[in-house]
C-alpha positions as CSV (number, residue, x, y, z in Angstrom):
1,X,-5.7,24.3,17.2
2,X,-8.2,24.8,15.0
3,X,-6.2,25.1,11.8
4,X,-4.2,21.5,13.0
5,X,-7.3,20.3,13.3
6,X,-8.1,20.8,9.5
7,X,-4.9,20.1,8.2
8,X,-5.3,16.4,9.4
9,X,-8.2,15.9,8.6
10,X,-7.4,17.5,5.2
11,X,-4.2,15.0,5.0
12,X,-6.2,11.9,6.0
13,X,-9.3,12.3,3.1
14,X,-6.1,12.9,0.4
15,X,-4.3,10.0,1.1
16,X,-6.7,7.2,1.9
17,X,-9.1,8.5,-0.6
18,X,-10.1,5.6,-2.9
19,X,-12.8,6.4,-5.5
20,X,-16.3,4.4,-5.3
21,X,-19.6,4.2,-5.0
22,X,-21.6,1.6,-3.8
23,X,-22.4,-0.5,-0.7
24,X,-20.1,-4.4,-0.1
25,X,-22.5,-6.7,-2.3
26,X,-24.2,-10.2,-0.8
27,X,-22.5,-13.6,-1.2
28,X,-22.3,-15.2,-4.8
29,X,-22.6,-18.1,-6.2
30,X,-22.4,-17.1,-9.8
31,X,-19.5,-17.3,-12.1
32,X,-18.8,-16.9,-15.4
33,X,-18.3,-19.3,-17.7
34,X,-15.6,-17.6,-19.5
35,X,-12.1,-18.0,-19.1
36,X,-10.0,-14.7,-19.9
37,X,-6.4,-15.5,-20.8
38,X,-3.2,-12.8,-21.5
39,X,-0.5,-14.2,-24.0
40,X,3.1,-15.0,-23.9
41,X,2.9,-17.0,-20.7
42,X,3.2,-20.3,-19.8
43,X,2.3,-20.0,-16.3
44,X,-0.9,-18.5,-17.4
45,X,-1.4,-21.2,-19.7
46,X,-1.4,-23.5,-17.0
47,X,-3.9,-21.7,-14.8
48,X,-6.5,-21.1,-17.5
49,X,-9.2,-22.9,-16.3
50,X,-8.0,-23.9,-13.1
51,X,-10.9,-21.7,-11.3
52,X,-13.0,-25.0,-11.8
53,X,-13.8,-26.3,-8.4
54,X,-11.5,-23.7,-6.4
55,X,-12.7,-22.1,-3.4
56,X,-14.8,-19.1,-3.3
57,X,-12.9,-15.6,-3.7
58,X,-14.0,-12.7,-1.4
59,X,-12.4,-9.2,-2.5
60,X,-11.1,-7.4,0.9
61,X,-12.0,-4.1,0.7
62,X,-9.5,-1.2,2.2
63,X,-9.6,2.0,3.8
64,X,-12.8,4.2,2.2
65,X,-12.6,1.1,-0.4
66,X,-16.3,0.8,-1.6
67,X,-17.3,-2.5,-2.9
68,X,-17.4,-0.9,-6.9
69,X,-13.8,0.3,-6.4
70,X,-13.3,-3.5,-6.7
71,X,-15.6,-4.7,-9.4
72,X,-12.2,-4.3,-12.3
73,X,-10.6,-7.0,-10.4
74,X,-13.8,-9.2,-9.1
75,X,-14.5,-8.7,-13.2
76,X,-11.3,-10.3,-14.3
77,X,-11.8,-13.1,-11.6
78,X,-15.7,-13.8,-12.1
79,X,-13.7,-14.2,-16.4
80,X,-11.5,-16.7,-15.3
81,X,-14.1,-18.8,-13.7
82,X,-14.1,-18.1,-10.3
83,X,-16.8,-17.5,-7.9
84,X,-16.5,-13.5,-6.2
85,X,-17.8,-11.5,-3.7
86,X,-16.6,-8.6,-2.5
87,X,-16.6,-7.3,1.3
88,X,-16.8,-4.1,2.5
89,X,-15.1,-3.2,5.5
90,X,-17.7,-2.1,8.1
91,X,-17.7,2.1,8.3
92,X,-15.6,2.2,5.9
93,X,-12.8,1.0,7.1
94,X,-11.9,3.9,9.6
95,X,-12.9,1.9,13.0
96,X,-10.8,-0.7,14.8
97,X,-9.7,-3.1,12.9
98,X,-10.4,-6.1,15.6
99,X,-13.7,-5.2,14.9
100,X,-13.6,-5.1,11.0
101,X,-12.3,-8.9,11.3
102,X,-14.9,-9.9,13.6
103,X,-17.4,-9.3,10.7
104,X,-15.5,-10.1,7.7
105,X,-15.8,-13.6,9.7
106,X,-19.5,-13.3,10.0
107,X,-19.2,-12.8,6.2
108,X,-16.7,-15.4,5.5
109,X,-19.3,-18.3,7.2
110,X,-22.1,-16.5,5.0
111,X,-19.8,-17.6,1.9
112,X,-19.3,-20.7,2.8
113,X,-22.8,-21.5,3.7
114,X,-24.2,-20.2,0.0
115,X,-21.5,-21.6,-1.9
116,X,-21.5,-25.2,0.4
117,X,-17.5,-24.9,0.5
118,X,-15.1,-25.5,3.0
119,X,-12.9,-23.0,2.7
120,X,-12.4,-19.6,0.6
121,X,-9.8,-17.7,-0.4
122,X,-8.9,-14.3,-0.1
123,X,-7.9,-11.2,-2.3
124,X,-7.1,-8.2,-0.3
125,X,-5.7,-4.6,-0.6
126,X,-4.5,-2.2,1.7
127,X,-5.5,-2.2,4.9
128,X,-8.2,-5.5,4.2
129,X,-4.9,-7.4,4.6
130,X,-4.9,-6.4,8.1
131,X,-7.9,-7.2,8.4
132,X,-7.8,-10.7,6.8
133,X,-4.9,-11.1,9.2
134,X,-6.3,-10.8,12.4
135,X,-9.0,-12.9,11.0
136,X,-6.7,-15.8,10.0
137,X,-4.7,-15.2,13.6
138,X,-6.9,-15.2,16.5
139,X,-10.6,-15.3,15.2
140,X,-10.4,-19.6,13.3
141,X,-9.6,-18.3,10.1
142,X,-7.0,-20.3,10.0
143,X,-9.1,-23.5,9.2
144,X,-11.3,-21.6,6.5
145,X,-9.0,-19.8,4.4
146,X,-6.9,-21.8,1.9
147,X,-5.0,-18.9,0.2
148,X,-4.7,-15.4,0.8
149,X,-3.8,-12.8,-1.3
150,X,-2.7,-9.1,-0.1
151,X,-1.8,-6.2,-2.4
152,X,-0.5,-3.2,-0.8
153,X,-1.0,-4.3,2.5
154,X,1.2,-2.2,5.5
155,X,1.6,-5.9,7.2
156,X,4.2,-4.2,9.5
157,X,2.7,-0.4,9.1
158,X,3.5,2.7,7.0
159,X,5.0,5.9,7.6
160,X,2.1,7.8,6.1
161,X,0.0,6.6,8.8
162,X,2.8,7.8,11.6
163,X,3.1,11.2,9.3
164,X,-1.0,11.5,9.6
165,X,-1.1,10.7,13.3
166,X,1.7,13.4,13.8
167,X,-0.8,16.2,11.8
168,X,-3.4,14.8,14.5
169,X,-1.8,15.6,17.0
170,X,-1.6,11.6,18.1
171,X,-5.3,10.8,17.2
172,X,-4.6,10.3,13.2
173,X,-7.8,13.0,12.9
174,X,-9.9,10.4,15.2
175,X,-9.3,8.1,12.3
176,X,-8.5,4.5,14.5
177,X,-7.8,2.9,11.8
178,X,-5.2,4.8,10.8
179,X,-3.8,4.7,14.8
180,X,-3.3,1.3,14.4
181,X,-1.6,1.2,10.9
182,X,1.2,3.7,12.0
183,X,4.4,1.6,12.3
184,X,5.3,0.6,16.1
185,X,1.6,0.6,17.2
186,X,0.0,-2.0,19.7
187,X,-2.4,-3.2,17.2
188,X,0.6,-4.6,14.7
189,X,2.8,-5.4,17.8
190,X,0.0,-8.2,18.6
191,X,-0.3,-9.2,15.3
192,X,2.9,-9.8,14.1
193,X,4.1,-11.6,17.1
194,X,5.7,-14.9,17.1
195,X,4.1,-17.0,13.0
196,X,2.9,-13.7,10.9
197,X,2.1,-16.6,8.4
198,X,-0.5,-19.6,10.8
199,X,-2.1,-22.3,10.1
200,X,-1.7,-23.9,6.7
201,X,-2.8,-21.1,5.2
202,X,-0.8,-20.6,1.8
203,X,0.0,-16.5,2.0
204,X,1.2,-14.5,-1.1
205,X,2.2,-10.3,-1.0
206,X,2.3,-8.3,-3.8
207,X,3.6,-4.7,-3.3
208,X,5.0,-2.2,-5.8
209,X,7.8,0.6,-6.0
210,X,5.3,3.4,-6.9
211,X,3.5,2.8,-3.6
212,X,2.4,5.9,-2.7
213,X,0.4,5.1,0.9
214,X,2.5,1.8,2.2
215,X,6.1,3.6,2.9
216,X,8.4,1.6,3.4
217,X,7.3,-0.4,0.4
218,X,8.9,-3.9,2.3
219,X,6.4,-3.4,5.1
220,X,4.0,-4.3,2.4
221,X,6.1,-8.2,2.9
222,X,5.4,-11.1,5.6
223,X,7.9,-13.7,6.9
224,X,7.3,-17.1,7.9
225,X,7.5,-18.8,4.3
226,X,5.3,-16.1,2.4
227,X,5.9,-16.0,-1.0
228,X,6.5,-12.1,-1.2
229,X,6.5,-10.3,-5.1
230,X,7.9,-7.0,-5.9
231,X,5.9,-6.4,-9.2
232,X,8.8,-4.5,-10.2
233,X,11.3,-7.3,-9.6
234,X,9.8,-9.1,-12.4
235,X,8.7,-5.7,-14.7
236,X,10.9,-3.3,-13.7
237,X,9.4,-0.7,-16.3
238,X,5.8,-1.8,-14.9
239,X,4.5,1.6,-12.8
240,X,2.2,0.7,-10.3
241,X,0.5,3.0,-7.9
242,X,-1.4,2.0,-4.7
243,X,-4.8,2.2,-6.4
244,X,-3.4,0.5,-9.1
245,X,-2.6,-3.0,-7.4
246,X,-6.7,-3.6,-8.0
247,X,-6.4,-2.6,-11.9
248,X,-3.1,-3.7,-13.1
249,X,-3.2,-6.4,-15.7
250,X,0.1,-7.6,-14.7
251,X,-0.9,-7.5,-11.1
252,X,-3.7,-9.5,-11.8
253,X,-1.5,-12.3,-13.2
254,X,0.4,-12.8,-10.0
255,X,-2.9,-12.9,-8.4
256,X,-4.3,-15.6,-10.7
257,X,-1.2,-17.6,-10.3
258,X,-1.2,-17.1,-6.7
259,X,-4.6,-18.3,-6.5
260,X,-3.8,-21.6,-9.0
261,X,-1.0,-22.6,-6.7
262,X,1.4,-21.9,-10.2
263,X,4.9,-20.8,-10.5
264,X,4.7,-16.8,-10.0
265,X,5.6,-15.8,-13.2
266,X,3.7,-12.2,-14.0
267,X,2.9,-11.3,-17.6
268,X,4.6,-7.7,-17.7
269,X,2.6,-6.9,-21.2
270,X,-0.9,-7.6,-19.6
271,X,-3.2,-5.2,-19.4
């Protein structure tokens, strides 16, 4: 018992590690006043600049995803005008994820109160899509978010999750999170009943081949008029890992675009 007991708990800190260290920073109002701009791309072209007078950007954390794990893609942002925070899911990540929504909405008011904005939009990886989800679904997101973004999110769970839970002998090494993200559980049942997409909401997925946590790599997609990108579709020499979604150059293009409301046309040369 004892020796299962490690082994999860061993399995879980390997494969939802992700490197950081520092606590989810206060709202912003800052930007930069620089615009950052990759060559060779007319969509890009078209959304240089187009941060001015766009909603606020919050950065959703994921799973052991500390705030400075974020800072490479809240950087490029924060270049191309755009006002950034990033959130830190609330202990990390590893309780219930009901309850990680019910403060990222706190946060989200907090936003829009310092910046004096209606609505923001939202960036998210790995499980902070979830989270951002449940937000959107049954907590009046719906009427505050303009656009969300996810990268690498297991919208209808991942196998690594089921394999962990499995190695916990059904408690994914106490981890709830993880309980929840395990393809077939209660938690995604309820949120991907009936619209995965509500509300006018505008909802982009990015996902990746080389994904090493969100298995399936499709469950990383929603339904419901999504505009879903397979990085790979576009770049097929582009290698992406899970981690990587929040540091790829190219990645960051389909975000930027997502964000503009352009044409999704990534820039497989960016770095």
């Amino acid at each position: 018992m004892l020796l299962r007991t490690i082994l999860a708990a061993t399995a879980a800190a390997t494969v939802l590690l992700v490197p950081a260290t520092a606590a989810h920073a206060e709202p912003t109002t800052t930007a930069a006043t620089t615009v950052a701009t990759d060559t060779g791309s007319t969509a890009e072209a078209t959304t240089a600049g187009a941060a001015a007078g766009a909603d606020p950007v919050i950065v959703v954390g994921g799973l052991i995803g500390i705030s400075i794990a974020y800072e490479p893609i809240a950087a490029r942002l924060r270049a191309d005008g755009y006002r950034v925070s990033i959130y830190q899911l609330p202990n990390l990540g590893f309780g219930d994820i009901r309850e990680s929504a019910r403060a990222l909405s706190s946060y989200v008011d907090q936003v829009r109160a310092a910046t004096g904005a209606a609505k923001v939009d939202l960036v998210t990886h790995s499980e902070g899509g979830l989270v951002s989800r449940w937000y959107v679904k049954f907590l009046g997101g719906a009427d505050k978010v303009d656009r969300y973004v996810s990268l690498g999110s297991p919208q209808q769970g991942t196998y690594v999750a089921n394999i962990i839970n499995f190695l916990g002998l059904g408690s994914c090494a106490g981890i709830v999170a993880c309980q929840q993200m395990s393809i077939g559980s209660g938690f995604l049942t309820d949120l991907n009943a009936g619209d995965d997409t509500p509300g006018a909401v505008r909802w982009t997925t990015v996902r990746t081949w080389q994904d090493e946590l969100v298995r399936p790599v499709d469950n990383a997609v929603l339904a419901d008029g999504a505009t879903n990108v397979l990085v790979q579709a576009w770049c097929p020499l582009r290698i992406v890992g899970h981690l990587g979604l929040v540091l790829d150059g190219t990645t960051y293009t389909i975000v930027r675009q997502a964000l503009a409301g352009a044409a999704i046309r990534p820039n497989c040369f960016a770095v």
